[in-house]
N, C-alpha and C positions, 0 to 999 in steps of 0.2 A: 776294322770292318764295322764293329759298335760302332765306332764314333760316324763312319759317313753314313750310316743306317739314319741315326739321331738326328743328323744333317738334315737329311732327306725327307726324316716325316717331321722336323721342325718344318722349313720350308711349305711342304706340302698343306701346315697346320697354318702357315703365317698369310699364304695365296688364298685357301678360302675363307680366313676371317677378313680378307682385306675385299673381296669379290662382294661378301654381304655386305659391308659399309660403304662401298664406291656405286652404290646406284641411285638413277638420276632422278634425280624432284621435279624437274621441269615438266611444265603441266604439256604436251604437242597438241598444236589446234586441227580442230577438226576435218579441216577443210584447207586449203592453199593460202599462207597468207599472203596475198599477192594484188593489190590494189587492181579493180577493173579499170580506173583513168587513172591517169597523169597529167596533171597542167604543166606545160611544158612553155617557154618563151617559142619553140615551132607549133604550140599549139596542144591539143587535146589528144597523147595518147592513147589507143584502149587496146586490152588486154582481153583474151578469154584462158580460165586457166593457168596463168602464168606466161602465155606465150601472146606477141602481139596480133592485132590482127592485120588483112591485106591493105589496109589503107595507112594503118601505123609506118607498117615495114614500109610502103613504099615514100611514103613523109620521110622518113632514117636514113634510105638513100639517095632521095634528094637534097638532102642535106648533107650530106656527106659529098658530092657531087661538087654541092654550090663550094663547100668550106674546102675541096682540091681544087677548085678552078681559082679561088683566090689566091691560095698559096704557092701555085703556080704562076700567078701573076706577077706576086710578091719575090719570089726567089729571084728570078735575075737582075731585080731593080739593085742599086749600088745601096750600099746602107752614108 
């Protein structure tokens, strides 16, 4: 019974020396770091906040649109 006692406040001794030495240096920015544009070869996308805005998003699915109609073009030709 001593010995799992000793166990246990070992243990006990060894999680919170290891809890003060494991915390993090990294400085977190202030604010989102999350670029307002993007140059993109579709062009100029923007961002507020991290999230796109209505013109971006609808640029993303026309593109995405154009790049299924080709590969639907593509898929039954013979290789």
């Amino acid at each position: 019974m001593k010995s799992l006692l000793f166990h246990v406040a070992l243990a006990t001794l060894a999680t919170s020396a290891m809890a003060e030495t494991n915390k993090t240096t990294t400085a977190i920015p202030p604010g989102i770091a999350a670029p307002n544009e993007v140059e993109t070869r579709l062009g100029t996308l923007t961002f507020f906040d991290g999230f796109p805005d209505d013109a971006t998003v609808q640029k993303l699915y026309d593109n995405l649109d154009f790049q299924r109609a080709v590969q639907a073009f593509c898929w039954p030709s013979p290789r």
